[in-house]
C-alpha positions in Angstrom: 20.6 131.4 44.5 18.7 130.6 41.3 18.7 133.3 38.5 15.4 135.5 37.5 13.9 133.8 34.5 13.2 137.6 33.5 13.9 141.0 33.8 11.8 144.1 34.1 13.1 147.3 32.5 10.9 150.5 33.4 12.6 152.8 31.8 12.2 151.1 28.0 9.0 149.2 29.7 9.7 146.1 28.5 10.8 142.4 30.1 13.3 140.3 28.8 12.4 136.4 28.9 15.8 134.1 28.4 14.1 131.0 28.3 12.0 132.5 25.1 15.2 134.8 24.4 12.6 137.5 24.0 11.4 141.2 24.8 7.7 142.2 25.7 7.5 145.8 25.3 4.5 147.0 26.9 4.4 150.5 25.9 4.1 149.2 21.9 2.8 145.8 22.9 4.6 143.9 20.9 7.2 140.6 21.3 11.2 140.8 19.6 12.2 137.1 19.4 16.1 137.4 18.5 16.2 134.0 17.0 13.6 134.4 14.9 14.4 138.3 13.9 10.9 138.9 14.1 8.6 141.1 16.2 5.1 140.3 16.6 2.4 143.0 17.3 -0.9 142.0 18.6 -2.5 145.6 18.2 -2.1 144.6 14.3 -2.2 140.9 14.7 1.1 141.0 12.5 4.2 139.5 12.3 7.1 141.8 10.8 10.5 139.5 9.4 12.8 141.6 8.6 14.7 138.9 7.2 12.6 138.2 4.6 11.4 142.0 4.8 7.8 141.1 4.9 4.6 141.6 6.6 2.0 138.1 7.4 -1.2 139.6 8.8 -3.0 136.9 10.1 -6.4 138.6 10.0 -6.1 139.8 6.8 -4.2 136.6 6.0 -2.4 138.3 3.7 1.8 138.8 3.0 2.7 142.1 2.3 6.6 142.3 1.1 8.1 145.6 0.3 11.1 144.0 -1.9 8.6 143.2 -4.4 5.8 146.2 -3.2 3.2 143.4 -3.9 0.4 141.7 -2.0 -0.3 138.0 -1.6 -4.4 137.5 -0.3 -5.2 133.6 0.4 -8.2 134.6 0.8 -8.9 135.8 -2.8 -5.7 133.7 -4.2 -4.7 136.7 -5.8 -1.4 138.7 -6.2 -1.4 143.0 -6.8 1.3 144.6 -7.9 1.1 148.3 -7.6 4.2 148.3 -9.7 1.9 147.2 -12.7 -1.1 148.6 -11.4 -2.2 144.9 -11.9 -4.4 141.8 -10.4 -3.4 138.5 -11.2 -6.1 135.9 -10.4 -5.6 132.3 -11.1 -9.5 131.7 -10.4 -10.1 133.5 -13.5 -6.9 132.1 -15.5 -5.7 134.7 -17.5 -6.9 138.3 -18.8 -9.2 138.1 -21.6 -7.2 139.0 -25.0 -9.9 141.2 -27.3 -8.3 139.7 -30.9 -8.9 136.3 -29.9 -12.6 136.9 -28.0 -13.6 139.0 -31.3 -12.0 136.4 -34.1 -14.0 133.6 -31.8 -17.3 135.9 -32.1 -17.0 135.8 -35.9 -16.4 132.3 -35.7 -19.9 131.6 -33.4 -21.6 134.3 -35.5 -20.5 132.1 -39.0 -21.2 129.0 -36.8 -24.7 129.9 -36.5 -25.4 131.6 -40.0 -23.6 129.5 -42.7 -23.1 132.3 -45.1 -22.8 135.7 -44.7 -20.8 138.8 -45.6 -18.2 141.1 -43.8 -21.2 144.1 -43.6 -23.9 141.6 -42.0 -21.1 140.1 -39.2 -20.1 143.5 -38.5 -23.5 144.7 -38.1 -24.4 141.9 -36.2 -21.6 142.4 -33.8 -21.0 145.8 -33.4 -17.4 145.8 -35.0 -15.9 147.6 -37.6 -15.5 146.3 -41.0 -12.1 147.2 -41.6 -12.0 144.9 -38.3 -14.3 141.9 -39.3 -12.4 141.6 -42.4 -9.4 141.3 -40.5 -10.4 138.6 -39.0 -11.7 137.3 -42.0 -8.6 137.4 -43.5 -6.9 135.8 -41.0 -9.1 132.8 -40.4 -9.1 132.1 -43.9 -5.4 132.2 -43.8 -5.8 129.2 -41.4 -8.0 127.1 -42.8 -11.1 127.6 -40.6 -12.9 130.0 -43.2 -13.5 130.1 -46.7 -14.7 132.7 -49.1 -17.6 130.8 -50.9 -19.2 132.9 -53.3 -19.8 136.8 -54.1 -23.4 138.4 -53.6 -24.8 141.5 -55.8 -26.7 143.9 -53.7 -29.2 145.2 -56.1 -26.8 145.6 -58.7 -24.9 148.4 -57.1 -21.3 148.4 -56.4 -19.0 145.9 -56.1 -20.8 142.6 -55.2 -19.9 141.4 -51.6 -17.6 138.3 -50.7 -19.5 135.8 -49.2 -17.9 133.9 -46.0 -18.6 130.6 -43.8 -16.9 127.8 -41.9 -14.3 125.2 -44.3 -15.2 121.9 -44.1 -12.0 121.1 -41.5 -13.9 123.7 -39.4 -16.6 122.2 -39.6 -15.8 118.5 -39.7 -17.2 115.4 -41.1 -18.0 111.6 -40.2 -14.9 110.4 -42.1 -13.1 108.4 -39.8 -16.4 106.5 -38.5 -17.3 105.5 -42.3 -13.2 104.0 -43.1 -13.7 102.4 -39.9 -16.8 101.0 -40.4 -15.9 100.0 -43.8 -12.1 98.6 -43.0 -13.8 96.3 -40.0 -16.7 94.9 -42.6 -13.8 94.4 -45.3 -11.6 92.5 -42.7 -9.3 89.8 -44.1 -10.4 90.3 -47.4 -9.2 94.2 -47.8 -6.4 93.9 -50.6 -3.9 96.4 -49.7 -2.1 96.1 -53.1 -5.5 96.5 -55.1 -6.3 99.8 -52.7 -2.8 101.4 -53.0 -3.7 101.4 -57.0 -6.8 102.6 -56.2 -5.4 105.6 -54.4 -2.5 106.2 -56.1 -2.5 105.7 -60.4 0.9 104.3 -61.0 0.7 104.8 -64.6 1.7 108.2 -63.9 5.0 106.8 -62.7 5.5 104.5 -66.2 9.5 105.2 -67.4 11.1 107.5 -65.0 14.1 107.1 -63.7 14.3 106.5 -59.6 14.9 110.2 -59.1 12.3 111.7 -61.3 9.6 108.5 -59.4 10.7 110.2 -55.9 10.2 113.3 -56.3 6.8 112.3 -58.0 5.8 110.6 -55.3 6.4 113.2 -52.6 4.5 115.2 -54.4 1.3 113.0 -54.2 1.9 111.8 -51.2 1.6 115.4 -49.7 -1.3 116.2 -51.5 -2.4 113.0 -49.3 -1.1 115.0 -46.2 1.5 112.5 -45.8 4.4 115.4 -45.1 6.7 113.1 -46.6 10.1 113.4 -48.0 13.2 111.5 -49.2 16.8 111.2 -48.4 19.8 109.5 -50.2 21.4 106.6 -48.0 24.1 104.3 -48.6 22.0 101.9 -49.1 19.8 103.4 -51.3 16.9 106.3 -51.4 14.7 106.2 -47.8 11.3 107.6 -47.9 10.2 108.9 -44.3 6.4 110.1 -43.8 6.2 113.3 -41.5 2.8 112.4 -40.4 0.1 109.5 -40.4 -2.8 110.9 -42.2 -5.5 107.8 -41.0 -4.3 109.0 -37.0 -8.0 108.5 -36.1 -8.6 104.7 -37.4 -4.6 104.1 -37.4 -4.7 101.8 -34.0 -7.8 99.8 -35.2 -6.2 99.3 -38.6 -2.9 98.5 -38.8 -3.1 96.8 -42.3 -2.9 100.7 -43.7 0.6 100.6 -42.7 0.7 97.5 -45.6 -1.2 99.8 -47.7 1.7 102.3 -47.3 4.7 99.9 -48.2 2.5 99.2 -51.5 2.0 102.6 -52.4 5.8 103.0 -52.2 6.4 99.4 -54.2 4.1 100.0 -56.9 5.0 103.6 -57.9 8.8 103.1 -57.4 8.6 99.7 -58.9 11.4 99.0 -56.6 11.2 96.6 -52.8 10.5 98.6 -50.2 11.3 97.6 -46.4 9.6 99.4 -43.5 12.1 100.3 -40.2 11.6 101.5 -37.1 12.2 105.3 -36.3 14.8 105.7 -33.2 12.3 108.0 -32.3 10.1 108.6 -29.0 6.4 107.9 -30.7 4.4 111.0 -31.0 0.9 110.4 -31.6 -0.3 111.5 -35.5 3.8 110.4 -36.4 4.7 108.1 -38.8 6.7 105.7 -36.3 8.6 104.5 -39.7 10.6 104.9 -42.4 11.1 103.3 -45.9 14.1 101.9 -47.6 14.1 101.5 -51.0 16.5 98.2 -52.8 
């Protein structure tokens, strides 16, 4: 005689299926599927898995798990944590940060009016002074303001600083001009003649090697170069930190010649160019120099 494929239990109310290797309780509704340790409850449209000790509502379409006492919405693509009191939604990035917001609304605010003093931004945006000079203080700090004169107010008190945007800040049309000027010079450009130009080797007249280095790193980095120098055993190597012509660089590789002669003439020694064994990093001098 064949087997049941289930069993009715009125005293718990509930069938067990073997072929599903599950229980239908019909006093709570609800399905235990053994393999799957779950139990599913269509008066909540939920499934509870106890072995990951979380909740998937499917109407909600939302996980609640109370390991971590958070909710995941698809829906909203957002995450609370009542254990932070928090919302973290990727739709809107990140939580605004009021230091940098304000320090950008002095920056707009100088953007838009040149020249102006701590008292007029701080009028002009609601803020504190003690705050707007803050920020002044910072941004001027790094490099994106600069104090550029003072203003007497009718003679009385202390005359105010006046601020505005640097000229980094506020960029120029550099690059376009020494490109446009490099590509009309074009096989003609003498690199040796240029190097002089840029660097007066006079100054480097009768020193000895050491004294010329240590010269030379110094103007070189007033140039931006970020250049330094190393004893070798085969003599002194110079290695730039940086490539101060990044933005013309790749049109212009003949600057790269201008850079071995700005190294010959004010070391008055040879100078031969080698190849970092370095990944290349955009804006990084991809050599070094070593000096006979």
């Amino acid at each position: 005689m064949t087997s049941p494929t289930s069993v009715f239990d009125p005293t718990h109310s509930s069938v067990f299926d073997p072929t599903h290797s599950s229980v239908f309780n019909s006093t709570h509704s609800s399905v235990f599927n053994p393999t799957h340790s779950s139990v599913f409850d269509p008066t909540h449209s939920s499934v509870f898995d106890p072995t990951h000790s979380s909740v998937f509502n499917p109407t909600r379409a939302s996980v609640f798990n109370p390991a971590r006492s958070s909710v995941f919405d698809p829906t909203r693509s957002s995450v609370f944590d009542p254990t932070r009191s928090s919302v973290f939604d990727p739709i809107r990035s990140s939580a605004e940060n009021p230091l940098i917001t304000a320090r950008q609304k002095v920056l707009a605010h100088l953007k838009k009016n040149r020249t102006v003093s701590a008292r007029e931004i701080a009028r002009a945006l609601k803020m504190s002074a003690p705050n707007v000079r803050h920020h002044l203080s910072v941004l001027c700090s790094d490099g994106r303001v600069e104090l550029t004169g003072l203003h007497n107010r009718d003679g009385r008190g202390r005359p105010e600083k006046l601020y505005s945007l640097s000229q980094a800040a506020l960029g120029d049309n550099l690059s376009a001009l020494t490109n446009a000027l490099l590509t009309e010079a074009g096989p003609r450009l003498n690199v040796d003649a240029l190097a002089s130009r840029i660097l007066n080797s006079s100054q480097f007249t009768n020193l000895p090697i050491q004294k010329r280095l240590v010269l030379l790193v110094e103007k070189l980095n007033e140039m931006h170069y970020q250049v330094r120098w190393e004893a070798g055993a085969e003599g002194p190597r110079v290695i730039f930190g940086r490539c101060p012509y990044t933005k013309v660089i790749d049109g212009h590789p003949e600057l790269c010649k201008m850079d071995i002669a700005l190294l010959k003439i004010s070391l008055g020694r040879p100078v031969i160019q080698v190849q970092k064994n370095e990944i290349g990093i955009h804006g990084v001098c991809p050599f070094l120099f070593q000096v006979s």
